[in-house]
C-alpha positions as CSV (number, residue, x, y, z in Angstrom):
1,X,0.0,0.0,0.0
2,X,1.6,3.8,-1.2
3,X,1.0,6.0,1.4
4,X,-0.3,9.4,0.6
5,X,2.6,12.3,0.4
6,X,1.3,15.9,0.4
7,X,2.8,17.8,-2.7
8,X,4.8,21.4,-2.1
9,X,2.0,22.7,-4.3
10,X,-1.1,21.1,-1.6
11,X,0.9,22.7,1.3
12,X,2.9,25.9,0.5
13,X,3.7,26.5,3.9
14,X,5.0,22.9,4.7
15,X,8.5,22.4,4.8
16,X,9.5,20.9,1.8
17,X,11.6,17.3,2.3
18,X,13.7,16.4,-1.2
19,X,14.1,12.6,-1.8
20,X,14.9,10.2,-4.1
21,X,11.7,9.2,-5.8
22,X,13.1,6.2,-7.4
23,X,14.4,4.4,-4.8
24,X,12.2,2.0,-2.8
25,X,14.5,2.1,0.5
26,X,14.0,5.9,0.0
27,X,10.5,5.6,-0.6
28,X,9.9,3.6,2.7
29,X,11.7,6.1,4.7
30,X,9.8,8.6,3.4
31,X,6.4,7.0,4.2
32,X,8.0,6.5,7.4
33,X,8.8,9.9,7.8
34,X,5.2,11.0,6.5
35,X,4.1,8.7,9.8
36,X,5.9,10.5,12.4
37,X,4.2,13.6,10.9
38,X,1.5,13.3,12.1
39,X,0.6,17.1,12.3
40,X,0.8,17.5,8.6
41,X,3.9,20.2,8.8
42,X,5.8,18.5,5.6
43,X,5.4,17.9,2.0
44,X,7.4,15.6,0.0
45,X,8.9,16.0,-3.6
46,X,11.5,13.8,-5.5
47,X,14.8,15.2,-6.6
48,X,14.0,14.0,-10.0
49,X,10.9,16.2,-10.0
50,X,11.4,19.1,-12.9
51,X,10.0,21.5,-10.1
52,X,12.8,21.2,-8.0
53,X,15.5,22.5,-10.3
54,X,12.9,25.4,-10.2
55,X,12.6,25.9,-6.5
56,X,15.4,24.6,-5.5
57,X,18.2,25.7,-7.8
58,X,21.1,26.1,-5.5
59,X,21.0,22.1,-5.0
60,X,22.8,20.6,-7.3
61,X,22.1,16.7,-8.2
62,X,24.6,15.2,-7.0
63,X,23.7,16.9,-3.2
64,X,20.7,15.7,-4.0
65,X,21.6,11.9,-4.6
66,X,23.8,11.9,-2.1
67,X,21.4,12.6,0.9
68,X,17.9,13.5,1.4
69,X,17.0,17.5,1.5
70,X,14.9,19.4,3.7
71,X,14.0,23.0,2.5
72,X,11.9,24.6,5.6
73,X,9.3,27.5,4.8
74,X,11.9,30.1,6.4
75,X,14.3,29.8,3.5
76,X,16.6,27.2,5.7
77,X,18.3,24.0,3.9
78,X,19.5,20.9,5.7
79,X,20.5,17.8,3.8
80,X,21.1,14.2,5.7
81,X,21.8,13.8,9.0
82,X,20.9,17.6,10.0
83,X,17.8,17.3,7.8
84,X,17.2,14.8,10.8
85,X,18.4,16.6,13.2
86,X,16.3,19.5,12.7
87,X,13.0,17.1,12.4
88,X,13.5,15.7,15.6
89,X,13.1,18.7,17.0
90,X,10.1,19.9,14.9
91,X,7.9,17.0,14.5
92,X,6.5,16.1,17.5
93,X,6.5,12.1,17.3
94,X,10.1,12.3,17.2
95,X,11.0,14.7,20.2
96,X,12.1,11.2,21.8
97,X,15.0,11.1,19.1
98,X,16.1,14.7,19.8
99,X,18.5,14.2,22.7
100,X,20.6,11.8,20.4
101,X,20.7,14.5,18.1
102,X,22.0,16.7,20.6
103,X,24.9,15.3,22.3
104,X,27.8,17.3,21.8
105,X,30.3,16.1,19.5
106,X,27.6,13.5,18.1
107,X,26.8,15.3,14.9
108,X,29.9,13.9,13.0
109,X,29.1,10.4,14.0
110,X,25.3,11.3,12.7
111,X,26.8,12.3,9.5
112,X,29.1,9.8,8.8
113,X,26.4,6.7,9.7
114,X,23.9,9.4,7.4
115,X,26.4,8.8,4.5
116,X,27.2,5.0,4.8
117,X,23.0,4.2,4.7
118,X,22.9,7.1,2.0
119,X,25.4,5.3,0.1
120,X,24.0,2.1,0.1
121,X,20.3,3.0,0.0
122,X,19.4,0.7,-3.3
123,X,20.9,-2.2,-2.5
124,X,19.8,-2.0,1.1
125,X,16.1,-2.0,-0.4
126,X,16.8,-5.6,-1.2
127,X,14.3,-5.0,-4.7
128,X,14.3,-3.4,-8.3
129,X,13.7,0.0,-8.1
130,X,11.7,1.8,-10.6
131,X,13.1,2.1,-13.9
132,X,16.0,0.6,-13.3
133,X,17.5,3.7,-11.2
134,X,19.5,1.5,-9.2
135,X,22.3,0.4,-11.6
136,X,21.8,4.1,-13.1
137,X,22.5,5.6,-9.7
138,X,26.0,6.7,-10.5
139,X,26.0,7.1,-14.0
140,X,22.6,9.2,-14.7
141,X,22.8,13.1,-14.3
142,X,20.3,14.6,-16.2
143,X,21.6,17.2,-18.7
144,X,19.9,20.5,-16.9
145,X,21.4,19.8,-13.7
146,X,25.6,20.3,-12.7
């Protein structure tokens, strides 16, 4: 069952959460992520998404592959494991998480676990992912984006 994801374009205010649309490990995640929202305060759009070269232009592709994004309504970015960071703070169903996020010094270890996961996101989803993007994942950049 595909869980429901509020568009940018249903929620202007929402803070906007950039993801790989074409990966399933992603895609779980994400529908994870829509869960512990459970006051409605994020939309969802994937990187591959022509819109997001428009609204987003200072990410560049490769950012984006390499960890999810979070653009809040303020004008603030955060990519991976501060992407995280900040929603455990903002989403109350994950307020538990936020001390974790918070221990001094922790934020490198955050980032560097982020990255590994991020890394290996299409073969941790242990399936095909749509239209092949998993063997593409290096070696497609479309032409528009640096």
């Amino acid at each position: 069952m595909t869980v429901h994801l509020a568009d940018p374009d249903e929620s202007p205010q929402s803070d906007v959460v950039i993801w790989d649309g074409e990966c399933s490990f992603c895609r779980q995640q994400v529908e994870r992520l829509s869960w512990f929202d459970g006051s409605r305060r994020l939309s969802y759009i994937s990187l591959h998404d022509p819109r997001v070269a428009q609204r987003f232009p200072e990410l560049t592709y490769q950012q984006m592959m390499d960890q999810l994004w979070l653009a809040t309504a303020d004008g603030r970015r955060f990519g991976g494991a501060d992407a995280l960071r900040y929603l455990s703070r903002r989403l109350p169903r994950l307020w538990w998480s936020a001390p974790l996020f918070h221990l001094p010094g922790l934020m490198p270890v955050w980032r560097w676990g982020y990255r590994q996961v991020a890394q290996r996101r299409y073969r941790l989803a242990g399936k095909v992912c749509a239209n092949g993007a998993c063997s593409l994942h290096i070696q497609h950049k479309p032409s528009n984006r640096s």
